[in-house]
N, C-alpha and C positions, 0 to 999 in steps of 0.2 A: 504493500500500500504506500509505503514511504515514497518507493522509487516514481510508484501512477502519478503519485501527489507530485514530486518535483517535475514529470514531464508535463503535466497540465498547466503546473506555474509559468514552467520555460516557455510556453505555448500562449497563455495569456500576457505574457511579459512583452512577447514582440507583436503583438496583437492590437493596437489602441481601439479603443469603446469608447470615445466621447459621449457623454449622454445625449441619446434621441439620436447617435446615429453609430449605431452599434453594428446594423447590420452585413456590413463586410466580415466583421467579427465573429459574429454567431452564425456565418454560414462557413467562414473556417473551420469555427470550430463543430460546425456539422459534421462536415465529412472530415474531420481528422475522428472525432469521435465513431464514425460509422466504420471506419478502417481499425479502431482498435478494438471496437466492440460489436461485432458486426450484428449480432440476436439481435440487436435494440432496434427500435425505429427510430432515429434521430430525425427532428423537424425543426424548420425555423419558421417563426412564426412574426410575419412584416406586419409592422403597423407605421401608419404617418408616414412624412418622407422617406427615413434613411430609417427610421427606427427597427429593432431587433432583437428576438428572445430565440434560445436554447430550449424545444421542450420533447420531453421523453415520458414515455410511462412505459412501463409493467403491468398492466391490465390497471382496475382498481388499485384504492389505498390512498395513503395519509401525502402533502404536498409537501415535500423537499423542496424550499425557494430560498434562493439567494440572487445577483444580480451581474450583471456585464460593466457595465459602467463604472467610472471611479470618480468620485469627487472632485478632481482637476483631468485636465484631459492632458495626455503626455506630450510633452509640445507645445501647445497653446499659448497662443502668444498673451494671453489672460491671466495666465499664470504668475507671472512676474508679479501682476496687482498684489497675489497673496502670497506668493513665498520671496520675494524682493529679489528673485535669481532669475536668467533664464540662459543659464547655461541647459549641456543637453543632459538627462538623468542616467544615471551607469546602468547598466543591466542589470538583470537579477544576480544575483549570488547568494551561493551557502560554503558554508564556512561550520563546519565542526555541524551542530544542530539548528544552527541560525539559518535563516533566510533570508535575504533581504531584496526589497524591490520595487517599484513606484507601484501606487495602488494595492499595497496589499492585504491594506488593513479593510480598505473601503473598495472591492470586497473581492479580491482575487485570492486570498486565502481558504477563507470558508467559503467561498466559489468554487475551488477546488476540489476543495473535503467534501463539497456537498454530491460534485458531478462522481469522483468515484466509488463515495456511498453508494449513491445511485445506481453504476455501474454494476457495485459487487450485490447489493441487495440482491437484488432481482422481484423488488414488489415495490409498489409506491407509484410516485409522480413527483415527473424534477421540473424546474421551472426555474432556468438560472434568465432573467428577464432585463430587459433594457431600462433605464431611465429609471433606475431605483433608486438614485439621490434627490435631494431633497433642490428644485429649482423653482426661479421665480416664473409664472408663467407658463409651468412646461410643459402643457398640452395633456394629451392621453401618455399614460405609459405602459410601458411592458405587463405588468399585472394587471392594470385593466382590460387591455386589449385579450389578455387571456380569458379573463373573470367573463366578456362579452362572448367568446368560443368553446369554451371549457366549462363543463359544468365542477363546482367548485364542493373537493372532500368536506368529510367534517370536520377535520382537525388536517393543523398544518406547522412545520417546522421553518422557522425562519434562520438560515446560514448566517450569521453576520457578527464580526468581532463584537465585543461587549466585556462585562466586570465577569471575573471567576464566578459566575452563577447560572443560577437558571430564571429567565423572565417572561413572565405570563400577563405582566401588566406593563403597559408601556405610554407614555406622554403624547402629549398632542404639541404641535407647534402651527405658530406662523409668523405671515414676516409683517410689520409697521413700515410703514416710509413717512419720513416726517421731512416737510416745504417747508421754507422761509422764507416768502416770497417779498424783493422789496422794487427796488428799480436801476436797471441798468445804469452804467457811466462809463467815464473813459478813464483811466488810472494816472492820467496827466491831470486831471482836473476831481480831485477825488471827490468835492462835492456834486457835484453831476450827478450821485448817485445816491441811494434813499438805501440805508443808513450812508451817512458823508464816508467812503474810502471801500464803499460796499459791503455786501451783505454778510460775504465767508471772513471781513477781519470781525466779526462779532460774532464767531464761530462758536468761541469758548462760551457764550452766553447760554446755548443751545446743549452744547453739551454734557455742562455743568448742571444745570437742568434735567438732561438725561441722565446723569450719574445718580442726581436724589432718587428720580422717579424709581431708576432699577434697584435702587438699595431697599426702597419701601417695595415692591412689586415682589422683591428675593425674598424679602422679612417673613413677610403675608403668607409664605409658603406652608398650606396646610400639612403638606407628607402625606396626599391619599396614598393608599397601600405601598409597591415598589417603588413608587415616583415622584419628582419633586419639581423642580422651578428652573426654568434657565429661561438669559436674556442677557444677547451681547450687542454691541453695534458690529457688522461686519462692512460697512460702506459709507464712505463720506465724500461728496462729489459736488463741484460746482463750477460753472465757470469754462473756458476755453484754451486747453493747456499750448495748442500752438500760436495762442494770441491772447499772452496774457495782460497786453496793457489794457483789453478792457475788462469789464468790472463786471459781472454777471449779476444778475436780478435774484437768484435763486441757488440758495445753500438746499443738500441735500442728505437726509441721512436716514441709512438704511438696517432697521434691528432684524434681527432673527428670538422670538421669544418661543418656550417651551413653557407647557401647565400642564401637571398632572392630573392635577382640580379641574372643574366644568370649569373654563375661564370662556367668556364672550368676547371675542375680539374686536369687534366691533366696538360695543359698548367700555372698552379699555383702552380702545384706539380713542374715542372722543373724552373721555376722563383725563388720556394725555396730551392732549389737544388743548385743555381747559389748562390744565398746569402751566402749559409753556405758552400759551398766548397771555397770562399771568406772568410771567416770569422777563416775557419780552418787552412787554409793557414799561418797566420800572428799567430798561434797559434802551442804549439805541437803535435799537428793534425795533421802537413803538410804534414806527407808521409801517410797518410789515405785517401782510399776511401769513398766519400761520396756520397750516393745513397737516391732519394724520389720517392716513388711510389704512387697511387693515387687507390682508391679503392668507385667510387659511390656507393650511398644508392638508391639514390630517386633524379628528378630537382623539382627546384621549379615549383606551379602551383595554379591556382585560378582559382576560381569560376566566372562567371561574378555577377557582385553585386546585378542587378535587376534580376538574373534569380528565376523562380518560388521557390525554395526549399530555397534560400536566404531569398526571399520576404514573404513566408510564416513562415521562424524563426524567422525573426524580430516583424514581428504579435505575433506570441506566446511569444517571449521574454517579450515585451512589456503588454500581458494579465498577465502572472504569474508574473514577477518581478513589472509592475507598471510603469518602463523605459523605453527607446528605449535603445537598449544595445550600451554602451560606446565604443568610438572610440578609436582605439589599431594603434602603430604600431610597430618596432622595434620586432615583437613576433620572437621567434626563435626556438622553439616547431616544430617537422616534424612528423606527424605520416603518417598512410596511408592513411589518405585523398590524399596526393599527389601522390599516384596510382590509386585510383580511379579516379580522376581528368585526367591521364592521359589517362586513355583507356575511356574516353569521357564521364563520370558521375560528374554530378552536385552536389558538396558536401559540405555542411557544418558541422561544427564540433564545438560543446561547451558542457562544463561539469562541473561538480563541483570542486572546488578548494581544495586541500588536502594541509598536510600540516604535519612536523615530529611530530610524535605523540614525549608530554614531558617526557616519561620517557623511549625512545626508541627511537634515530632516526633511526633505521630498519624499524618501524612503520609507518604508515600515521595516520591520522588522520581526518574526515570526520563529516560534521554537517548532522544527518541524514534530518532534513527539508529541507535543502538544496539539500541532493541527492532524497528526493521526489516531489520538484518542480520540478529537471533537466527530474523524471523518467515522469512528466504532460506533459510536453513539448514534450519529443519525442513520449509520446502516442498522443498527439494533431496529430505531424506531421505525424504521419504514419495513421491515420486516412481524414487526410485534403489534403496534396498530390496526385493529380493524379499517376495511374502507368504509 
């Protein structure tokens, strides 16, 4: 299994899945998979332009899903935004039990472990699917375009890195975008423009504002069951970077917030809307519009604890690890388990732990014994699960 596992790595390594356009990818790795496994049916399944999933079954049974896709796409000239590099990423490599490699936390690991479980079970349904990260806008994705062709098991396992546990309840997120809207100038003439020197030199006011709000929004964190609270800025934009003598009208900034709790986004989006049009007021902001708008991903959703596909991972947890897997709460990780969950599958989700690879935080890094107990595990369950 070790060795299956590094040649599927090797294989998604030189493979790029940008999200929503995966599909060169998963027809790769169609027919590499139909040449190593011939029994199987291997199928790719197109949706939207370019998009693209990996899917297989064994007659009935419980859904092995994990995804193609990686949170940055390799290459991308976008990239630099968030890791300040754009040198090119090294290849995979292992070294003693390490692995190391772009993408492998988010989810070419347990994308892995989950295709040769799959392989060696011989019962179940794999679903390693396109556009499984979390984007703004990003249309249909790979699981729903299945959910729409596939009629969906009762219970289903979600492949994806995570805390040393096992989780059956998982958070909901979405994103904020908050305006500052004032008026254009020329930066030669800095009153020209409403606030005078423009909008982004009163940047700080905005999100020194955003720091209270997140500190009280953190505080408030109920801790329903597994799950807890997150809320970061991931984007600040304004203005015209190849013509900066003029003065833009409009600072822009962009959160990412997670609620384990029924949070309304909407109605949290206009609460913080009230704060900072208060807060711009007593600032040179005052003649600025201030606008938030609210953008769902996914709500929160859980599993029940005793239901079978639970009750039967904590059995396996407990064979391979030796533990009853360790109680979590506060987690704040949202993948798709919480769609699944919501069109009425049973789902839990655990995975191996990655971690920045050290001579590369572009990289993960991954303990291969670790991703061949995760890959025992989900061959257990797709084996021992009714469909």
């Amino acid at each position: 299994m070790r060795q299956e596992l590094l040649d599927v790595l090797h294989l998604l390594d030189t493979t790029p899945a940008p999200r929503g356009r995966e599909r060169t990818a998963a027809h790769r790795l169609r027919a590499w998979c139909a040449d190593r496994w011939p029994r199987v049916e291997w199928q790719v399944l197109e949706y939207g332009p370019e998009g693209g999933s990996l899917v297989a079954a064994h007659g009935d049974g419980p859904l092995l899903y994990s995804h193609l896709d990686t949170s940055l796409d390799d290459g991308g000239t976008a990239n630099r935004l968030v890791t300040g590099s754009s040198a090119p990423v090294a290849p995979l490599g292992v070294d003693g039990d390490v692995v190391a490699g772009f993408g492998l936390g988010v989810a070419r690991g347990p994308a892995a472990a989950a295709l040769v479980a799959f392989a060696d079970a011989g019962a179940g349904r794999l679903l390693l699917a396109g556009s499984g990260t979390h984007r703004r806008s990003g249309h249909v994705t790979g699981l729903e375009s299945y959910a729409d062709v596939y009629p969906l098991p009762r219970s289903a396992i979600v492949a994806k890195c995570g805390p040393p546990t096992l989780l059956w309840h998982e958070p909901g997120a979405f994103y904020l975008t908050v305006r500052v809207t004032g008026r254009s100038g020329a930066a030669m003439a800095a009153e020209s423009a409403t606030p005078s020197g423009g909008v982004i030199a009163s940047a700080g006011v905005v999100l020194d504002e955003l720091a209270r709000w997140r500190a009280a929004y953190l505080a408030a964190d109920p801790r329903v069951g597994q799950t807890g609270r997150a809320c970061g800025i991931g984007a600040i934009s304004g203005g015209w970077p190849d013509k900066p003598d003029l003065l833009p009208a409009q600072l822009r900034v962009d959160l990412y917030v997670v609620a384990g709790d029924p949070v309304e986004p909407v109605a949290l989006a206009a609460e913080l809307a009230d704060l900072l049009r208060a807060r711009c007021a007593e600032s040179d902001l005052r003649d600025c519009a201030v606008d938030v708008t609210a953008e769902p991903v996914a709500a929160a959703a859980a599993t029940p604890a005793d239901a079978p596909v639970v009750t039967a991972a904590r059995a396996a947890w407990l064979d391979e690890f030796g533990a009853r897997p360790p109680a979590i709460t506060g987690w704040t990780g949202s993948t798709d388990g919480v769609v699944l969950r919501a069109r009425g599958v049973d789902t839990v989700r655990l995975g191996p732990q990655a971690k920045p690879a050290a001579d590369d935080p572009r990289r993960d890094a991954l303990s291969l014994a670790q991703l061949t107990a995760y890959a025992r595990v989900y061959r257990r369950l797709l084996t021992e699960l009714p469909a």
